[in-house]
N, C-alpha and C positions, 0 to 999 in steps of 0.2 A: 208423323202419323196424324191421320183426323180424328176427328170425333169418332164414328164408324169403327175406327180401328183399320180402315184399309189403308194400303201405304199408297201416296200420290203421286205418281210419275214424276224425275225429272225432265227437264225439259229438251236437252240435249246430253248425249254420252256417246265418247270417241274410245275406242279400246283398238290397240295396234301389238299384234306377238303376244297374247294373253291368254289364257283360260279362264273361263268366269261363270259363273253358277244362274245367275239368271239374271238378263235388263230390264228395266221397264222402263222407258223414257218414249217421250215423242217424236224425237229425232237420236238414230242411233246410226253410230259410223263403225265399221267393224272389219279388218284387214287383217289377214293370218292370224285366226285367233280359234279358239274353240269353245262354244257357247253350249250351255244346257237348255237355253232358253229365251227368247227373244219377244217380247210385246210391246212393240211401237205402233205410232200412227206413222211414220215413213223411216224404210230402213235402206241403209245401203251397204254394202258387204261385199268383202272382196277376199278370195282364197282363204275360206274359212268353212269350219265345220260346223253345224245347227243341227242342235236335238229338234227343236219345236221354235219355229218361225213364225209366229203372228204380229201380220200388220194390216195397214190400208193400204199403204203403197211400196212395194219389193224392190229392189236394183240389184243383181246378183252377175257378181262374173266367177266364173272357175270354183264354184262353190258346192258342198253335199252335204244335203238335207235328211233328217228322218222324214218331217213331215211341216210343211210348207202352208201355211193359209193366208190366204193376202186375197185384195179386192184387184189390186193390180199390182203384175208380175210382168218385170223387165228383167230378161237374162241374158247373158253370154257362157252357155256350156254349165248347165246344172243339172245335179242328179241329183235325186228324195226317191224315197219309199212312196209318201204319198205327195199330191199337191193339188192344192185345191182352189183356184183362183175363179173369180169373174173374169180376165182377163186375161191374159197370157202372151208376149212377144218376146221370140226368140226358141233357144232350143233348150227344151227341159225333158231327161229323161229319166221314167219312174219306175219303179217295179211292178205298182198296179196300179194299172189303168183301167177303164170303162170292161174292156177285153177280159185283162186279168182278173179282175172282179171278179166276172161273172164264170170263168171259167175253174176261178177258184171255189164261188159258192156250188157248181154243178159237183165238182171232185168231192166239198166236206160233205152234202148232200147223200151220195154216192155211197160214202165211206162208214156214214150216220146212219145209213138203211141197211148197208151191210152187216154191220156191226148187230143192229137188232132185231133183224132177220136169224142170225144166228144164238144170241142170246137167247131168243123164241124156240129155235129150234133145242137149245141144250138143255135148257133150265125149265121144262113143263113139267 
């Protein structure tokens, strides 16, 4: 640990058939494994599950995500809830998207004015 008290990344970490709580390093290699949490500057990942993926640079095959933030994403066949890249190549598919979004905010909206619309109506 530093001065600060913050823990300093390694600089490389390979984890293969693992479960593991959280990485930080700047290069991380990760192969059928299942992660709570990932924060590299370049990751690469292969048939694995990811709680929360932050990096700079992504390489993901056959992999599923909660939620995904990378400056650049390279896939082959990835699902997340969310994902949030500058960049993106390949096929990544998420539950909400720009669409979903919005079509979600319209429904709780919806649901928010309903609800107080009637509270108004019961309780005067």
């Amino acid at each position: 640990m530093g001065e600060s008290g913050k823990k300093s990344p390694k600089k490389e970490e390979k984890i293969s058939r693992q479960a593991a709580e959280t990485i930080y390093a700047e290069m991380v290699s990760c192969s059928q494994s299942g992660v709570s949490s990932i924060n590299a500057g370049h990751a690469d990942i292969d048939h694995s599950g990811i709680g929360l993926l932050k990096a700079q640079n992504v390489n993901q095959t056959n992999c599923g995500n909660a939620v995904v933030v990378a400056k650049n994403l390279k896939t082959g066949s990835v699902r997340a809830l969310i994902a949030i890249s500058d960049n993106i190549e390949g096929d990544v598919k998420t539950v909400l998207d720009k669409q979903g979004a919005a079509v979600f905010g319209v429904v709780f909206a919806a649901v928010f004015m309903l609800f107080r619309i009637i509270r108004r109506l019961c309780f005067r």
